[in-house]
KOLMI-881853 format. One record per residue (C-alpha): x, y, z; residue in one letter; residue number from 1. Coordinates in steps of 0.25 Angstrom, whole numbers, plus 5000, padded with zeros to 4 digits. Example, Ala and Ser with C-alpha at 12.3 -4.5 7.8 and 13.67 -1.06 7.14 Angstrom:
! residues 2
+------+------+------+------+------+
!    u !    v !    w ! resn ! resi !
+------+------+------+------+------+
! 5049 ! 4982 ! 5031 !    A !    1 !
! 5055 ! 4996 ! 5029 !    S !    2 !
+------+------+------+------+------+
This chain:
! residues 171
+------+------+------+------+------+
!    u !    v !    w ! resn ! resi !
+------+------+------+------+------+
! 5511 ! 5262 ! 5416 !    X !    1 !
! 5509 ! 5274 ! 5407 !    X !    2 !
! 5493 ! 5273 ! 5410 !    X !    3 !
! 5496 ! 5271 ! 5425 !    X !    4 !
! 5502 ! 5284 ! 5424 !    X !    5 !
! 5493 ! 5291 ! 5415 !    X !    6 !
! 5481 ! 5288 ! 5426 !    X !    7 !
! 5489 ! 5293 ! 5436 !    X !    8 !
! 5493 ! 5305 ! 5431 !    X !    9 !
! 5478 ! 5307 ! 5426 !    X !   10 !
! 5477 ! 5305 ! 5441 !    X !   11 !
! 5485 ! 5315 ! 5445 !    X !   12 !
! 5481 ! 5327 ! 5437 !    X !   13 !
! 5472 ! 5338 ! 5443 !    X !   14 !
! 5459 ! 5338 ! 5435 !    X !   15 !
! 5448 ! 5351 ! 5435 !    X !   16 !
! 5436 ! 5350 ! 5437 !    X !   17 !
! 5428 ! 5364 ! 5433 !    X !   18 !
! 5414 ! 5364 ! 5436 !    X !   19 !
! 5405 ! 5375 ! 5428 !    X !   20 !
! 5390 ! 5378 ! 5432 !    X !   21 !
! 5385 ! 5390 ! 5423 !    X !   22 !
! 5371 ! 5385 ! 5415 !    X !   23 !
! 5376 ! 5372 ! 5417 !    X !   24 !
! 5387 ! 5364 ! 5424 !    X !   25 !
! 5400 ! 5362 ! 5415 !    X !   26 !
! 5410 ! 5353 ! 5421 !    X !   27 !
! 5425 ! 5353 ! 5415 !    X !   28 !
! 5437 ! 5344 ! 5418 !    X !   29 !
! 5449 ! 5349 ! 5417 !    X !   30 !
! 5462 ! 5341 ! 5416 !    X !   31 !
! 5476 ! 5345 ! 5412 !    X !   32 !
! 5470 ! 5359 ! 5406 !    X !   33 !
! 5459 ! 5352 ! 5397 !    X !   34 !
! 5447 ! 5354 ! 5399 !    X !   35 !
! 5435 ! 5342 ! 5398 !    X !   36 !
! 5420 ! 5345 ! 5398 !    X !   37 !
! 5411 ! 5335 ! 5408 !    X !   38 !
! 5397 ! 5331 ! 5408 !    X !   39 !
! 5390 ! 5338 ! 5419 !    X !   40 !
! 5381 ! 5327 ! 5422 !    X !   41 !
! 5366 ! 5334 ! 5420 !    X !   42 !
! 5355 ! 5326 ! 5424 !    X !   43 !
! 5345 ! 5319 ! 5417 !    X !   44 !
! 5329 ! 5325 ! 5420 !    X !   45 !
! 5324 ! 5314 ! 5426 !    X !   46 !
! 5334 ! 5311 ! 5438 !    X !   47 !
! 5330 ! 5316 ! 5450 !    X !   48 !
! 5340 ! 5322 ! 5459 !    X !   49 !
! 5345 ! 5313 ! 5471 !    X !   50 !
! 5340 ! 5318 ! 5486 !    X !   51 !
! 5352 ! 5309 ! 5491 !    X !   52 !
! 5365 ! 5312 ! 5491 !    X !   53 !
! 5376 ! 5301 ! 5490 !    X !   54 !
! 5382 ! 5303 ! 5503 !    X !   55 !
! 5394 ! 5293 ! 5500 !    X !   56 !
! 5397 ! 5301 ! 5485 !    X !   57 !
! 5397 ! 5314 ! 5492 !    X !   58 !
! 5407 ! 5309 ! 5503 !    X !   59 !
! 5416 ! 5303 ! 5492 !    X !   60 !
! 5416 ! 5316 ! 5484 !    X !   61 !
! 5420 ! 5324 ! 5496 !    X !   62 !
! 5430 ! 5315 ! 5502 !    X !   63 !
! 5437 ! 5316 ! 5486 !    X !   64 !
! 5436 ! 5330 ! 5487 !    X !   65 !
! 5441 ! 5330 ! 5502 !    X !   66 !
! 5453 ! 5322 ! 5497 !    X !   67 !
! 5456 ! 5321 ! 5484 !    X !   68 !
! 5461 ! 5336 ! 5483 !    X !   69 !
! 5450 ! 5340 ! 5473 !    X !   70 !
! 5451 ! 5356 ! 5473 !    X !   71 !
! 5441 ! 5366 ! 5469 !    X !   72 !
! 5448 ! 5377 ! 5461 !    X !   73 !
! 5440 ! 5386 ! 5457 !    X !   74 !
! 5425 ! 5392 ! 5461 !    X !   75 !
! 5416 ! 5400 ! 5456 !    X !   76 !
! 5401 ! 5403 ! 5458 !    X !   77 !
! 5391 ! 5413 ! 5454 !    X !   78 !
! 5375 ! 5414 ! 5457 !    X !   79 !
! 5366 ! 5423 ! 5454 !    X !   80 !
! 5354 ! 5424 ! 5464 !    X !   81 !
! 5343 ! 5432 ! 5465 !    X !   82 !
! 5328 ! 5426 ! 5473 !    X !   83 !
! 5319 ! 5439 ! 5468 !    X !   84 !
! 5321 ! 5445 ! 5480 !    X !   85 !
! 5333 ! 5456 ! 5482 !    X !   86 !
! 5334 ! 5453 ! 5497 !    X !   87 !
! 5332 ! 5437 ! 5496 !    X !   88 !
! 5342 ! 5439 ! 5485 !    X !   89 !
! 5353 ! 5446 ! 5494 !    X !   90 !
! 5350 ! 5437 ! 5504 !    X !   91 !
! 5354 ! 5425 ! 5496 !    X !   92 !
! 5367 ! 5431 ! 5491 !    X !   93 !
! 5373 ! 5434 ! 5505 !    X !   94 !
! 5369 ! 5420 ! 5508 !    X !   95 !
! 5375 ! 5413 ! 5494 !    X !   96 !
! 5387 ! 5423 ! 5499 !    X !   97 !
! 5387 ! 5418 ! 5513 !    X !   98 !
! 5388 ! 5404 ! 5510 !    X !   99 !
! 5398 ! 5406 ! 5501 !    X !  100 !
! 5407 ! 5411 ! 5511 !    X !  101 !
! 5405 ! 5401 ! 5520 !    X !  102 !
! 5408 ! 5390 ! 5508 !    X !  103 !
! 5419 ! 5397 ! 5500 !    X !  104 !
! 5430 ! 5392 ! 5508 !    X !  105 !
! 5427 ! 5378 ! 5503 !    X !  106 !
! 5430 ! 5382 ! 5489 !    X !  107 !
! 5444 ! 5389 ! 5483 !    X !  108 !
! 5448 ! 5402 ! 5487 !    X !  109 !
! 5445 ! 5409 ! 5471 !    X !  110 !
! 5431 ! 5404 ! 5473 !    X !  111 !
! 5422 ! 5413 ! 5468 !    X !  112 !
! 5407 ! 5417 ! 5471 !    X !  113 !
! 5397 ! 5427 ! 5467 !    X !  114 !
! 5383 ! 5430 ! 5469 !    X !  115 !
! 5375 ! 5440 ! 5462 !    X !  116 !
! 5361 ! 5443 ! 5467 !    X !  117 !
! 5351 ! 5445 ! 5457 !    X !  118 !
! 5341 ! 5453 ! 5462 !    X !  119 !
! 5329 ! 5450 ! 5451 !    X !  120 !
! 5314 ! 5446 ! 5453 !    X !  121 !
! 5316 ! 5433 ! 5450 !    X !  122 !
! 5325 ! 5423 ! 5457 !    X !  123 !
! 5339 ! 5418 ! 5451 !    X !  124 !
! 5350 ! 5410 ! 5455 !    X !  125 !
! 5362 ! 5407 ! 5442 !    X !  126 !
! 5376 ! 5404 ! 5446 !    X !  127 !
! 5388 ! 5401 ! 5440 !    X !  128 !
! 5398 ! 5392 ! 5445 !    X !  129 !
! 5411 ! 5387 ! 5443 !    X !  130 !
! 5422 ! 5375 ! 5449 !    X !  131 !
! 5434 ! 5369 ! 5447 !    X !  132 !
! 5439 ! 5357 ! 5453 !    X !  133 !
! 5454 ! 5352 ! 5454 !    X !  134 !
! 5455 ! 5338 ! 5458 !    X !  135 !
! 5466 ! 5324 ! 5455 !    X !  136 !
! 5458 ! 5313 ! 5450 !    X !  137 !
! 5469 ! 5304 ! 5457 !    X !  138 !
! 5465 ! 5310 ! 5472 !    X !  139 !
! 5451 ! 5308 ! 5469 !    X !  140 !
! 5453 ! 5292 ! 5467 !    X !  141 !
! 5462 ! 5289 ! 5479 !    X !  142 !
! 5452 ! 5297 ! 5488 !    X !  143 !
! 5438 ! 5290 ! 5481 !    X !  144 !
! 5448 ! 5275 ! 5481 !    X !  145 !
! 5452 ! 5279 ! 5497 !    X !  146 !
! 5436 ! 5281 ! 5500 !    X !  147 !
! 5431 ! 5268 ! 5494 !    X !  148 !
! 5443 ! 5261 ! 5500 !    X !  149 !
! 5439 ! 5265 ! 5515 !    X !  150 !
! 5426 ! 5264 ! 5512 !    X !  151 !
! 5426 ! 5251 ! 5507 !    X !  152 !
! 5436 ! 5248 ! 5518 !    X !  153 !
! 5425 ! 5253 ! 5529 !    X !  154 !
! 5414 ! 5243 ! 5524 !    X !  155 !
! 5426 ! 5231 ! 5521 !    X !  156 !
! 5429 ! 5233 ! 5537 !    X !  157 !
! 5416 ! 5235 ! 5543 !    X !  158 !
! 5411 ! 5223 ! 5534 !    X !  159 !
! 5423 ! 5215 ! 5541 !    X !  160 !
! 5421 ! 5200 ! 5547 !    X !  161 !
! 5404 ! 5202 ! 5541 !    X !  162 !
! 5402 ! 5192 ! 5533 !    X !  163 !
! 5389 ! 5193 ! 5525 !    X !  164 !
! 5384 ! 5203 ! 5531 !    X !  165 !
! 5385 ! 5198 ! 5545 !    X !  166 !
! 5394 ! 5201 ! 5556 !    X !  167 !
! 5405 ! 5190 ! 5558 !    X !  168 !
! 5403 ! 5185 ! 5572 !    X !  169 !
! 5415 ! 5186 ! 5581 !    X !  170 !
! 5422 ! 5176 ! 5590 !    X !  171 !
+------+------+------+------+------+
């Protein structure tokens, strides 16, 4: 009983996730004000990226965000461009500001951005960035359980009265 209880309240329990790209990406956990350091995956010289996404993956990770209440709580970006050029340069910052009005109501309301033109003779683009996360471990399990259920569900009925892999004749 007292495991039972100890898995549900590690359920229930809001856990941060804070994302950190500066030179390199540094991911933290954070859970009950302790902080834990996480791997951020780097890969390996020889893999080559993958031209195909996983279009299955993709619709389970929105459908958890959709629905299991996973919150961004905090945003902020910072890029430094510049193409050699003053206009080009100008030209691009209105645009990396124009698309940020058109996205920013997707992300909190304290979100923060900046874009500082660099107008040198070579071209640059750095950026810092910053992300947190808040999301229940327990929400994301009943939402990913509820999506394999009807899923499997869907094949289980659509497979219904086949019988190795032949329609069942009717009567």
């Amino acid at each position: 009983m007292i495991v039972f209880a100890i898995i549900l309240l590690l359920c229930i329990i809001p856990l941060h996730l804070c994302l950190s790209l500066e030179p390199e990406l540094k991911i933290k956990l954070r859970w009950l004000g302790i902080s834990f350091p996480l791997p951020a995956g780097k890969k390996s010289q020889g893999e080559e990226p993958t031209s195909q996404p996983n279009w299955r993956k993709l619709k389970l990770f929105r459908k958890i965000y959709l629905e299991s209440k996973i919150k961004m709580t905090a945003f902020s970006l910072q890029l430094a461009v510049g193409t050699g050029d003053a206009a080009q340069t100008a030209r691009l910052a209105g645009l990396l500001w124009l698309l940020w009005g058109a996205i920013k109501p997707l992300f909190p309301r304290k979100a923060a951005f900046a874009v500082r033109p660099v107008f040198g003779p070579e071209p640059a683009l750095t950026g810092r960035g910053f992300c947190i996360f808040r999301l229940v471990p327990g929400y994301i399990i009943i939402v990913s359980a509820k999506y394999v259920f009807v899923n499997y569900w869907k094949d289980v009925v659509r497979n219904a009265g086949r019988r190795n892999g032949k329609k069942a004749a009717s009567d």
